[in-house]
Backbone as a printed PyTorch tensor [residue, N CA C, xyz], in Angstrom:
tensor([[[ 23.9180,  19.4030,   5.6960],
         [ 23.9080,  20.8430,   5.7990],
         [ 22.5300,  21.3210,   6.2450]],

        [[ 22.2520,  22.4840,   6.7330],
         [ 20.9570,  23.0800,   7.0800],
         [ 21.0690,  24.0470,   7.1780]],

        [[ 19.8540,  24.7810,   6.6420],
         [ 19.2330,  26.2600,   5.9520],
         [ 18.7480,  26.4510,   7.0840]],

        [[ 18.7700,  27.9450,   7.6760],
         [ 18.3290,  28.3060,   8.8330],
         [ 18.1410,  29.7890,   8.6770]],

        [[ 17.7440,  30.2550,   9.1740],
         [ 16.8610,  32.0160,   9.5620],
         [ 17.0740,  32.6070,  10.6670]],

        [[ 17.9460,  33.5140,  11.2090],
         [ 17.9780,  33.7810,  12.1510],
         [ 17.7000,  35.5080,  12.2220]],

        [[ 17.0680,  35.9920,  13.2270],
         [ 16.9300,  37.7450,  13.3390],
         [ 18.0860,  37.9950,  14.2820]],

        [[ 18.7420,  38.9720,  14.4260],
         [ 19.7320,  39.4070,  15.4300],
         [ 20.0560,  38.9850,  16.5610]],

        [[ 18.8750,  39.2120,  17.4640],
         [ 18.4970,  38.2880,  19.0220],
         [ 18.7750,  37.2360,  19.2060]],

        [[ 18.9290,  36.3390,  17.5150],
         [ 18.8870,  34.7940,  17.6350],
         [ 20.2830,  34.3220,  17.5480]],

        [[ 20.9410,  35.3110,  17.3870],
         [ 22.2180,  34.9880,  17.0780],
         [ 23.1250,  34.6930,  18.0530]],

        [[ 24.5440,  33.5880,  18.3500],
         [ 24.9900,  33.9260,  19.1350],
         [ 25.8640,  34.7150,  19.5640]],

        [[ 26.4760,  34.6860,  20.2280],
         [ 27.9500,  35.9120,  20.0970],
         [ 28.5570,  35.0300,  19.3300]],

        [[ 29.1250,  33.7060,  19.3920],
         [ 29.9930,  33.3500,  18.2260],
         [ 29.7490,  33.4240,  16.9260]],

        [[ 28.5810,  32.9020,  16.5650],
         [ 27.3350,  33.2890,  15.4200],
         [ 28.1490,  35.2070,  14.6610]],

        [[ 27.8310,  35.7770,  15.6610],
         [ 27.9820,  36.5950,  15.6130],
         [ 29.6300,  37.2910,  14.8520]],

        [[ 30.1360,  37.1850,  15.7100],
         [ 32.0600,  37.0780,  15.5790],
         [ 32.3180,  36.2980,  14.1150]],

        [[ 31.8110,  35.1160,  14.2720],
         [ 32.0360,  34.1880,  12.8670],
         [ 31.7060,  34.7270,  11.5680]],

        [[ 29.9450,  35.8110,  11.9480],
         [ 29.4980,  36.7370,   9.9790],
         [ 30.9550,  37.8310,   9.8630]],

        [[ 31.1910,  38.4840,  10.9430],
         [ 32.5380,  39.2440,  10.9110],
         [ 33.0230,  39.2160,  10.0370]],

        [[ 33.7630,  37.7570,  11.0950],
         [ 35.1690,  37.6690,  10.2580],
         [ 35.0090,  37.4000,   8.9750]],

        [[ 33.6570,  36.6790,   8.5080],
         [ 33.6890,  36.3470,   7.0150],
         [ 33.3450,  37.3910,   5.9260]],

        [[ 32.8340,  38.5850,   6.7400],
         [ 32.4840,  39.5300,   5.6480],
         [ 33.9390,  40.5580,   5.7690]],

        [[ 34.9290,  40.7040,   6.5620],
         [ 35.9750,  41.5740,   6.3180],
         [ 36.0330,  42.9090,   6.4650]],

        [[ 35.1270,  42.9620,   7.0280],
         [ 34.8880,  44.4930,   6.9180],
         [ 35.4360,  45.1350,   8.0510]],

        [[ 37.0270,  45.8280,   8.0020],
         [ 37.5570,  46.3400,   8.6660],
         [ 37.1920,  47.1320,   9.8550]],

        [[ 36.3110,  48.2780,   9.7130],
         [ 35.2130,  49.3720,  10.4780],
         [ 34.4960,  48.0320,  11.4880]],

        [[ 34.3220,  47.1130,  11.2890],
         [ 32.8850,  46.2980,  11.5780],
         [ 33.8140,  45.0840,  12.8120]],

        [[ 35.2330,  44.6420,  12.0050],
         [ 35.8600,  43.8670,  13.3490],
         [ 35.6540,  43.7600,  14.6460]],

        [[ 35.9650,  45.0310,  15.3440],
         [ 36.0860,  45.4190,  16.8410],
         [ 34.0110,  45.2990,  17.8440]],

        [[ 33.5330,  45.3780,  16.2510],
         [ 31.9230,  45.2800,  16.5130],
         [ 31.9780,  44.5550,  17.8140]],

        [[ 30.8180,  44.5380,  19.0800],
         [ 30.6640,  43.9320,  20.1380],
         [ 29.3610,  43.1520,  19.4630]],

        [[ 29.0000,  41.8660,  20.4020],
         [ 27.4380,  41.1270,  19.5740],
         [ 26.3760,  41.7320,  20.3360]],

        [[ 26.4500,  42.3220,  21.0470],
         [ 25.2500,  43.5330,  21.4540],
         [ 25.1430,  44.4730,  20.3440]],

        [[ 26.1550,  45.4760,  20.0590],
         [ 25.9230,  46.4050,  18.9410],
         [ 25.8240,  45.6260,  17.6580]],

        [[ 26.4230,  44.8890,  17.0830],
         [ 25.9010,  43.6760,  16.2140],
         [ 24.3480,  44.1070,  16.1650]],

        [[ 23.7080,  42.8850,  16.9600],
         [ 22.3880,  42.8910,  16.8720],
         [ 21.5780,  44.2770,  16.9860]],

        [[ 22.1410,  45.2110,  17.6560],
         [ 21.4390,  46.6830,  17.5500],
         [ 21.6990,  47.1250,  16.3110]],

        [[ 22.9110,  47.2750,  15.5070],
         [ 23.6340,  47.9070,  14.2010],
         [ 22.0900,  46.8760,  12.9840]],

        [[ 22.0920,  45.8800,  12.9330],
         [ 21.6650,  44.9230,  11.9890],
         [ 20.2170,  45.0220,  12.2940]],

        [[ 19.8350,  45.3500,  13.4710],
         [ 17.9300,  44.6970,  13.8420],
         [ 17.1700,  44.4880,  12.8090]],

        [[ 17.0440,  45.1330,  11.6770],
         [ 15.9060,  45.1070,  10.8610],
         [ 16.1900,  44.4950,   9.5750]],

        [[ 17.6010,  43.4600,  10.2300],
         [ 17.8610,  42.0290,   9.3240],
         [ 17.2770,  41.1500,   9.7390]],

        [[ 17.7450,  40.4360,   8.9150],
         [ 17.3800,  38.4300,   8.9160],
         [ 18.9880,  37.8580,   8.6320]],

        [[ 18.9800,  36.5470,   8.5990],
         [ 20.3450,  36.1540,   8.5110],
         [ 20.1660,  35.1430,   8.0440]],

        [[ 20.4000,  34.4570,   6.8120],
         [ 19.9410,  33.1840,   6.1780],
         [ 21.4790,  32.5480,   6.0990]],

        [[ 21.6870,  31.8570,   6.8020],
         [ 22.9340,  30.9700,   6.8560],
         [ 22.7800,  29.0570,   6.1170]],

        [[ 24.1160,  28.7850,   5.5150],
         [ 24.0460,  27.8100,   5.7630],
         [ 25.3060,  27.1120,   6.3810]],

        [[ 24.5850,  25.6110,   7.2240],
         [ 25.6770,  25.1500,   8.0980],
         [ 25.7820,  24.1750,   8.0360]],

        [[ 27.6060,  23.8590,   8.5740],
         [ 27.8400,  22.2220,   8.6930],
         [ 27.2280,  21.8630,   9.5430]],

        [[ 27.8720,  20.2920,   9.7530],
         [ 27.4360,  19.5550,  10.5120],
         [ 28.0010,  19.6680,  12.1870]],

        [[ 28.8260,  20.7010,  12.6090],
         [ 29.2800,  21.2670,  13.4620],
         [ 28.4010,  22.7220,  14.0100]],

        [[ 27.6950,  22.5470,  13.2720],
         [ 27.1890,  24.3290,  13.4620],
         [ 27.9620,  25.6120,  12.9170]],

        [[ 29.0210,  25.0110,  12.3070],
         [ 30.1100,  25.8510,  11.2730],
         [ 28.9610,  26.7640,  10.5490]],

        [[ 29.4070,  28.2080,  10.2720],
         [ 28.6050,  28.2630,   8.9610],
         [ 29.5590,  28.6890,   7.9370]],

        [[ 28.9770,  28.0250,   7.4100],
         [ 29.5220,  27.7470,   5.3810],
         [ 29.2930,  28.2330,   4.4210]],

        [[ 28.1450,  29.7170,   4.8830],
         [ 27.9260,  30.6160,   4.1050],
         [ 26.7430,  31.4090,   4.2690]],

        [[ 26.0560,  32.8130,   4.3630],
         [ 25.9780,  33.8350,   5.2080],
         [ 25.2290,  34.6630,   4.0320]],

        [[ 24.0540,  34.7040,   4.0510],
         [ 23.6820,  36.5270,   3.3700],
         [ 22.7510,  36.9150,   4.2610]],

        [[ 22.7970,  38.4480,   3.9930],
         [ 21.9460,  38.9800,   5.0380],
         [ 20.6720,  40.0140,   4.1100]],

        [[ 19.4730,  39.6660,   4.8660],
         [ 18.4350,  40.0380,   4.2370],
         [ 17.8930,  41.8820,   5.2820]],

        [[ 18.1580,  43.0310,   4.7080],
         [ 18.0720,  43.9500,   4.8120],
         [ 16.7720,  44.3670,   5.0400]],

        [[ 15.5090,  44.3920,   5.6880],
         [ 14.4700,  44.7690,   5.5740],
         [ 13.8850,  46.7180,   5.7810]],

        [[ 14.5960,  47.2830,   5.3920],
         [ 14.7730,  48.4120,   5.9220],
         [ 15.1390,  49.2870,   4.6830]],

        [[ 15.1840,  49.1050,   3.0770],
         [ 15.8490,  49.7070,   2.0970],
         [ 14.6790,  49.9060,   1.3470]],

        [[ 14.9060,  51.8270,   1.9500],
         [ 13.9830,  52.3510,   0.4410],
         [ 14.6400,  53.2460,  -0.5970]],

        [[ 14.3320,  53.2120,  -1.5290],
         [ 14.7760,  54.0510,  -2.8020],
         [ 13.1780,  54.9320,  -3.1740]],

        [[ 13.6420,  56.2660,  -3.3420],
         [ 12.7980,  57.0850,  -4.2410],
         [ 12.8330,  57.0330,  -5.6470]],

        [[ 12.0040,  56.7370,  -6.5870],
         [ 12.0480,  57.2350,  -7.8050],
         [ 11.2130,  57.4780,  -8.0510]],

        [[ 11.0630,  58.6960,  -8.8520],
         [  9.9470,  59.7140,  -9.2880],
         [  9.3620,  60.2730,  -8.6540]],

        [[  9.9750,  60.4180,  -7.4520],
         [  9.2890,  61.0560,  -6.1870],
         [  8.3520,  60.2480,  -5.1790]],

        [[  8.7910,  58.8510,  -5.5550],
         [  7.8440,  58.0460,  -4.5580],
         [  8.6110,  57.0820,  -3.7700]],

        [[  7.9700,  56.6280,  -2.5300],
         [  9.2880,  56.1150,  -2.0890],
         [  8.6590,  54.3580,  -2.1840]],

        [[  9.8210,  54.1230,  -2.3190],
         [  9.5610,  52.3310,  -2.4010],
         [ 10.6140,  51.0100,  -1.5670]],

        [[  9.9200,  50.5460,  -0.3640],
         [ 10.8650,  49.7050,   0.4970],
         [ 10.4100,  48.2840,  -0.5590]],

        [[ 11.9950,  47.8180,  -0.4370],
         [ 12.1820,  46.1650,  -0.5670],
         [ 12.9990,  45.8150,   0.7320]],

        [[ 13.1650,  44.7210,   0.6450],
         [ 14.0820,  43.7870,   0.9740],
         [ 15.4040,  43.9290,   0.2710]],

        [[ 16.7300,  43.6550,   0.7540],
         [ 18.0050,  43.7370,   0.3390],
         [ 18.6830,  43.0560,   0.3090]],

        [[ 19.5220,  41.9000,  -0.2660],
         [ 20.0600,  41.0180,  -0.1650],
         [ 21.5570,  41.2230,  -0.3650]],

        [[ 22.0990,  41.3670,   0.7400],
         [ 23.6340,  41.7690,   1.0090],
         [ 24.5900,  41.3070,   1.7840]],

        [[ 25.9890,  41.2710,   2.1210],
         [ 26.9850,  40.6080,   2.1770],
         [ 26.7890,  39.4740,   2.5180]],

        [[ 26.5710,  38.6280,   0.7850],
         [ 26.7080,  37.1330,   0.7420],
         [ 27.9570,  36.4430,   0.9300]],

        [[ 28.5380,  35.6400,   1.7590],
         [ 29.6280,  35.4290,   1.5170],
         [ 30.0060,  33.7120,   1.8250]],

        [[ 30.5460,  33.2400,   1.3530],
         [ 31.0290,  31.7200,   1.8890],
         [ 32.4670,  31.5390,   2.5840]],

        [[ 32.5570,  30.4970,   3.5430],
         [ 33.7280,  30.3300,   4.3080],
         [ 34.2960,  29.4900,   3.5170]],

        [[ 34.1280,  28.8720,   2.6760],
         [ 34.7620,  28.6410,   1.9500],
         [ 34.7950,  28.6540,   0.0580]],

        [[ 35.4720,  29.0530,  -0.9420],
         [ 34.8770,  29.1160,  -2.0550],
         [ 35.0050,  27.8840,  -2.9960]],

        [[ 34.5330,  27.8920,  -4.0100],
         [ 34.4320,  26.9860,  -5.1840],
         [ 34.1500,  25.2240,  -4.4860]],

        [[ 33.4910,  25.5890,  -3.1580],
         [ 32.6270,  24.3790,  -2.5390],
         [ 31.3160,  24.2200,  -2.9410]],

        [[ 30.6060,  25.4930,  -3.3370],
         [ 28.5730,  25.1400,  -3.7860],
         [ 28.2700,  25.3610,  -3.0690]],

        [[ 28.6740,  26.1930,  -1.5020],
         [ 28.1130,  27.0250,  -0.5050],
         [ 27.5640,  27.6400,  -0.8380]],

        [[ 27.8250,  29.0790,  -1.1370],
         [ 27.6810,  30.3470,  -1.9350],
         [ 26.1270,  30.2430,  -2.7330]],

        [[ 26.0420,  29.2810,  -3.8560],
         [ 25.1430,  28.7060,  -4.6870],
         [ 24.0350,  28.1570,  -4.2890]],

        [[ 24.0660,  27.2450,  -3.1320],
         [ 22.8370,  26.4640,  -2.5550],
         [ 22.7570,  27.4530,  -1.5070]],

        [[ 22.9610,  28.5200,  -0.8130],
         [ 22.3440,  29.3170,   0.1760],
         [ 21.6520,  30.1600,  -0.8690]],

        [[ 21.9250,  30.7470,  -2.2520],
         [ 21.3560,  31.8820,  -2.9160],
         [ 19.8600,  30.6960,  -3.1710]],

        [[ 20.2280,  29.3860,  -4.0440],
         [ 19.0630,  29.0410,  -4.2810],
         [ 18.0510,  28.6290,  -2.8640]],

        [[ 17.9640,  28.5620,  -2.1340],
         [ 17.8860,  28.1700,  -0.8840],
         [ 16.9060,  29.5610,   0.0770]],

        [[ 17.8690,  30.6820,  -0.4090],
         [ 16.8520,  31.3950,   0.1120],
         [ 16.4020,  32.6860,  -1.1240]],

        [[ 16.6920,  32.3120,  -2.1820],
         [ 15.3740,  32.7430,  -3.1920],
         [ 14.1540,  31.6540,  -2.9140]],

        [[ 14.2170,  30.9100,  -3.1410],
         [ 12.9200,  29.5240,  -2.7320],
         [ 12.3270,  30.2930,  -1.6320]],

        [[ 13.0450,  30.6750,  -0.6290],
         [ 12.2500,  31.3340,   0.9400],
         [ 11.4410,  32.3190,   0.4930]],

        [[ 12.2200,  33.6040,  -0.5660],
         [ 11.8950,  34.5580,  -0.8150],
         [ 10.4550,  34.3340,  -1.2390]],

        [[ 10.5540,  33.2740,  -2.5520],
         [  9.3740,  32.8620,  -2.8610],
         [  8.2000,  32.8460,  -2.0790]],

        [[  8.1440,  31.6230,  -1.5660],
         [  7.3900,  30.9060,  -0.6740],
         [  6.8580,  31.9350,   0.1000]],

        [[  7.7160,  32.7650,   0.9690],
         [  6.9100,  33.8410,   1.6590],
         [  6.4090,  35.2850,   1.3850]],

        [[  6.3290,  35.0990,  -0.2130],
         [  6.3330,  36.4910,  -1.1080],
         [  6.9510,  37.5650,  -0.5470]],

        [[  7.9900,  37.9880,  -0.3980],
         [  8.9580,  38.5950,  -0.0740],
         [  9.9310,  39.3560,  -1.6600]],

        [[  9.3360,  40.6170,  -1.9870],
         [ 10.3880,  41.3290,  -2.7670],
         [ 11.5560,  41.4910,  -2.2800]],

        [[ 12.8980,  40.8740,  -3.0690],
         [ 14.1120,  41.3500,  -2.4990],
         [ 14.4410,  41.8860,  -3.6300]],

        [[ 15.8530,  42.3920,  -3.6490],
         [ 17.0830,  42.9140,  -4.6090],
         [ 17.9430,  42.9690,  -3.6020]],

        [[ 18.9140,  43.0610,  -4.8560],
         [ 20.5620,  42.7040,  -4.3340],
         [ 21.3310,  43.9120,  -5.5980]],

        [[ 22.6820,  43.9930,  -5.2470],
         [ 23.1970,  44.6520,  -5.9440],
         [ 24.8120,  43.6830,  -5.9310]],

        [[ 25.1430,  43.8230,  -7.3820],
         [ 26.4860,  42.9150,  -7.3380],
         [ 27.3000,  44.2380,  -8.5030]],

        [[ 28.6000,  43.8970,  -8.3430],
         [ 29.4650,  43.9140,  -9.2650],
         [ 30.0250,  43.4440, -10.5290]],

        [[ 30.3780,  43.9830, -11.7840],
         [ 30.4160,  43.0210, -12.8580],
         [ 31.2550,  41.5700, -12.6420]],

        [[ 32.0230,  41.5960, -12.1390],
         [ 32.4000,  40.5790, -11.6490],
         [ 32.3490,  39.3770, -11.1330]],

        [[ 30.7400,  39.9080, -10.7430],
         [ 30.1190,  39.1700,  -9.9790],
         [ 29.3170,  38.3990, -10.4560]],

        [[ 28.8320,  38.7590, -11.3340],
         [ 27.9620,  38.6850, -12.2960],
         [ 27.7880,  37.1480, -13.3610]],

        [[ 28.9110,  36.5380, -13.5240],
         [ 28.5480,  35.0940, -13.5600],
         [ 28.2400,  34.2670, -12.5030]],

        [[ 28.4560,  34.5890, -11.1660],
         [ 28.0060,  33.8960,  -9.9880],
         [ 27.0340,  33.7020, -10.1000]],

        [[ 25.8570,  34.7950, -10.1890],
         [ 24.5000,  35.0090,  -9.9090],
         [ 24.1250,  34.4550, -11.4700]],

        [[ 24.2740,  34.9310, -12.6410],
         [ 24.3270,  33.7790, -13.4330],
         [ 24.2220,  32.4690, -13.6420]],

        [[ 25.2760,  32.1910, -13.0380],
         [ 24.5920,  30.5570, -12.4980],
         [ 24.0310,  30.1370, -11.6960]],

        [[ 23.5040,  31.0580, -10.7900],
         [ 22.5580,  30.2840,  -9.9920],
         [ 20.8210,  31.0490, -10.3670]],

        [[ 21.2710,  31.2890, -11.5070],
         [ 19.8100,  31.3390, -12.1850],
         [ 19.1130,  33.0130, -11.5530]],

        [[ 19.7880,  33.8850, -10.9980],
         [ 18.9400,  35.1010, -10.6560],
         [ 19.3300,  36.0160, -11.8110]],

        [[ 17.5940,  36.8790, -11.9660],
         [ 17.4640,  37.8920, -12.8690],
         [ 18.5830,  38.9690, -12.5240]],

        [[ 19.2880,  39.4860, -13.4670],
         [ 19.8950,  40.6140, -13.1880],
         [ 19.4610,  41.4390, -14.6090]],

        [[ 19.7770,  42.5590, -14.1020],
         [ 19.8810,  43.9900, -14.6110],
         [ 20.9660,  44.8050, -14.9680]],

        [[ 21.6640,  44.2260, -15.8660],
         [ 22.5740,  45.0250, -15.9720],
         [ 23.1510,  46.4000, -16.5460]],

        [[ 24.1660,  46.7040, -15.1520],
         [ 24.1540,  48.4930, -15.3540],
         [ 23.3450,  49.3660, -15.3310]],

        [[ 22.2120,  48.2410, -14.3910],
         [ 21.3790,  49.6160, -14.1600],
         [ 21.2380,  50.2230, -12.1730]],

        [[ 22.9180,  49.3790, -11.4430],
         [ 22.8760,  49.7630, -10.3720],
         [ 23.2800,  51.4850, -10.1640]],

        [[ 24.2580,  51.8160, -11.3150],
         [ 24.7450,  53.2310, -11.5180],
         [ 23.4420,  54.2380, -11.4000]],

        [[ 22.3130,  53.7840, -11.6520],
         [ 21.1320,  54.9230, -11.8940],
         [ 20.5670,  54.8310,  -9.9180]],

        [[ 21.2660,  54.3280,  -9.0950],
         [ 20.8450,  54.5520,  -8.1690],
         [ 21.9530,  55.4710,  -7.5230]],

        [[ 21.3300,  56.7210,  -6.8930],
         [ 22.3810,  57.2900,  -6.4980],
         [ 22.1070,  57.8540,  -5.0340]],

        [[ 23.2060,  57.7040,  -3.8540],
         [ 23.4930,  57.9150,  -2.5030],
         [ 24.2280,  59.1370,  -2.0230]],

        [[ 23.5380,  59.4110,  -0.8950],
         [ 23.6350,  60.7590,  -0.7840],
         [ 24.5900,  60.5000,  -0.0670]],

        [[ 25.6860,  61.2400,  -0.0790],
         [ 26.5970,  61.0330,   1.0540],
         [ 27.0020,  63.1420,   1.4070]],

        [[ 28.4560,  62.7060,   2.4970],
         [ 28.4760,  64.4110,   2.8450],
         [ 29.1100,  64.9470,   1.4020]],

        [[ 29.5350,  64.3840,   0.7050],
         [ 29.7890,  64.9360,  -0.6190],
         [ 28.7950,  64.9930,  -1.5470]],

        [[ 27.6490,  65.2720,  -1.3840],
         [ 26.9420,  65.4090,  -2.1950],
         [ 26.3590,  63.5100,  -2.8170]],

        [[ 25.3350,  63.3080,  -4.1220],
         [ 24.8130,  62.7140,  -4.6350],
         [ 26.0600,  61.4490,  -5.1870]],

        [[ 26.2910,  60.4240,  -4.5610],
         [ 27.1960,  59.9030,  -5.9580],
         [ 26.5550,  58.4080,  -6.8450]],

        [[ 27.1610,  57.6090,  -6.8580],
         [ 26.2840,  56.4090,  -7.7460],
         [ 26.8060,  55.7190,  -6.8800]],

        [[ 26.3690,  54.5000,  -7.3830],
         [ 26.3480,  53.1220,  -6.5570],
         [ 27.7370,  52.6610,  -7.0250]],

        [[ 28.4070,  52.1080,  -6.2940],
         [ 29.7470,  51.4430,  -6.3930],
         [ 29.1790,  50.4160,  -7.3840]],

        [[ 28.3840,  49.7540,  -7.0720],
         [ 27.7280,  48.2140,  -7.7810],
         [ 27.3190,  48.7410,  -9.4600]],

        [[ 27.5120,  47.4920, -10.1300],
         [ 26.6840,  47.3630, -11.6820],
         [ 25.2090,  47.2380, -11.9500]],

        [[ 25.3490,  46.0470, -11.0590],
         [ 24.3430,  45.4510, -11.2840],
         [ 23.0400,  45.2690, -10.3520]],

        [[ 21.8820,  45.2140, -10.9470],
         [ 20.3200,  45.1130,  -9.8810],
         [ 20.2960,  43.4730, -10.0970]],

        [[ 20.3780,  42.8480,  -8.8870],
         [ 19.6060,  41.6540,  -8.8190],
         [ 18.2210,  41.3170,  -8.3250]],

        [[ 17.4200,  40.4880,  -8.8340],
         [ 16.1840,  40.2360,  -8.6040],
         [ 15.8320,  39.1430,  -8.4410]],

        [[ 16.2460,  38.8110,  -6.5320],
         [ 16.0700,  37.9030,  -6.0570],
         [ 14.3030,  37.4870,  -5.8670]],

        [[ 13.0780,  38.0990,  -5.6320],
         [ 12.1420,  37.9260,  -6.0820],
         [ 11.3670,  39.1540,  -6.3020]],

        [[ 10.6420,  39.6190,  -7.2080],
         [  9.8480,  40.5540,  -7.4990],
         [  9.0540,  40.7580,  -8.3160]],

        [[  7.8110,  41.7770,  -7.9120],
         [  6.1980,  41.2710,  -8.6610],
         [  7.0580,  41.6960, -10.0800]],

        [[  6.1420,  41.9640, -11.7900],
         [  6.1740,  42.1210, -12.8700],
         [  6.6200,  43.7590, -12.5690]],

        [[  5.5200,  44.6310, -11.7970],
         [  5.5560,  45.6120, -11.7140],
         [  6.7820,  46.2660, -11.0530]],

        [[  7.1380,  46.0820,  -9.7180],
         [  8.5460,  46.3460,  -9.4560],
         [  9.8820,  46.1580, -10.5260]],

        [[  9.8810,  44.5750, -11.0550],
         [ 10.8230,  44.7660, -11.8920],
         [ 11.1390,  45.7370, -13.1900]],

        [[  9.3340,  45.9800, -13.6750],
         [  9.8780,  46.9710, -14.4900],
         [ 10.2080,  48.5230, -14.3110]],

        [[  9.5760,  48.8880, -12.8350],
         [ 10.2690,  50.1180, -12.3110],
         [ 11.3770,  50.0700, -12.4630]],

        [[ 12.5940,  48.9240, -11.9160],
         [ 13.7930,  48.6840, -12.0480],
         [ 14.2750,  48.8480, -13.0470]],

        [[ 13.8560,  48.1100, -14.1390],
         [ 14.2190,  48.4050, -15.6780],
         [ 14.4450,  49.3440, -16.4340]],

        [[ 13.7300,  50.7420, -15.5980],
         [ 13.2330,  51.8140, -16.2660],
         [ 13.9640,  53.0080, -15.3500]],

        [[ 15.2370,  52.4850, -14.6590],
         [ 16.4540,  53.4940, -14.2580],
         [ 17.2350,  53.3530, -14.9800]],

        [[ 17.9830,  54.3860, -15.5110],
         [ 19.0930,  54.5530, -16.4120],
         [ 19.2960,  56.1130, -16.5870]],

        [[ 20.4860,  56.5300, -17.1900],
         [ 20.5410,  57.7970, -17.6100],
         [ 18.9460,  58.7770, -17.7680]],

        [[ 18.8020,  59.8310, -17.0410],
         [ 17.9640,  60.5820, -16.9920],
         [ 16.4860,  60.1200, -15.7960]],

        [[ 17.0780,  58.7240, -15.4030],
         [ 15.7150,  57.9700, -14.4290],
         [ 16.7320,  57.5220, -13.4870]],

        [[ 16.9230,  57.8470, -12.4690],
         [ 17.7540,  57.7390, -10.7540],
         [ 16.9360,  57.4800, -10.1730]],

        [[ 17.2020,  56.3630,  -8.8380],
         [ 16.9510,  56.2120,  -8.0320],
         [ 17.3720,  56.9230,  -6.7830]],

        [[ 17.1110,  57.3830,  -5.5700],
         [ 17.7720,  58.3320,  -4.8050],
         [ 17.5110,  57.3830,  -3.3260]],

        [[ 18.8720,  56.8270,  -2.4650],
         [ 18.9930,  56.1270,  -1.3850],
         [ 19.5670,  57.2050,  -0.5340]],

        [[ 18.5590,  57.1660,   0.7300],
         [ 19.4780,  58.2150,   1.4880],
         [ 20.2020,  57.6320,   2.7460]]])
């Protein structure tokens, strides 16, 4: 298998077609790999692959996500639609540990946001979570302010100080994503 990094540009059109289909996302199908790479630019793409160039499992690193709280604004990194082509293989698991290690190594603050559900996944592969404290982040949409679909804050890497900003949303402390 092999861990690889790719930015938009690097991708191919099949590359491309292949995160698609694996993330499902109806709106996103018909996507062309030109608008792809324009829609995504200020990603990364941490894949891992067979021995075919298959890939076997896919998250995408968001560099572009800020949240206000307390009136200040604060960019991380985002770690979002993780997904494997196939499940209950150890795809899924060795790409998270695989590119937390990256995260590391290149001091890189990320977060992620999961679902309760989700929530023994990341569990076992050893990342900090926060739970229930994704609800204190809230998105502006044309309806006004609402909360985060997600439960949970993951903390794929981050200084002492960030995490305890994180810690310290809950009822009466929001985060505001616009």
């Amino acid at each position: 298998m092999n861990y690889q990094i790719k930015v938009p540009d690097e991708l191919t059109d099949y590359e491309t077609e292949h995160i698609l289909n694996l993330w499902e996302v109806p709106e996103w199908k018909e996507m062309t790999p030109a608008y792809f790479r324009n829609f995504f630019k200020d990603s990364e793409f941490h894949m891992l692959s067979g021995f075919g160039n298959e890939i076997l499992a896919v998250i995408r690193l968001n560099l572009n996500f800020t949240l206000e709280i307390s009136g200040k604004q604060y960019t991380f990194a985002e770690a979002v639609g993780l997904v494997s082509a196939r499940e209950k293989k150890g795809y899924g698991s060795q790409l998270v540990q695989l590119f937390q290690e990256n995260l590391i190594e290149r001091n890189t603050e990320a977060i992620g946001f999961c679902a309760t559900g989700l929530r023994p996944f990341y569990q076992k592969c050893n990342i900090e979570i926060l739970e229930n404290s994704a609800k204190a982040i809230l998105e502006n949409t044309k309806d006004g302010w609402i909360s985060s679909e997600d439960d949970d804050i993951l903390i794929f890497n981050a200084s002492g100080e960030t995490k305890e900003l994180l810690r310290e949303l809950g009822p009466g402390k929001n985060a505001y994503f616009n």
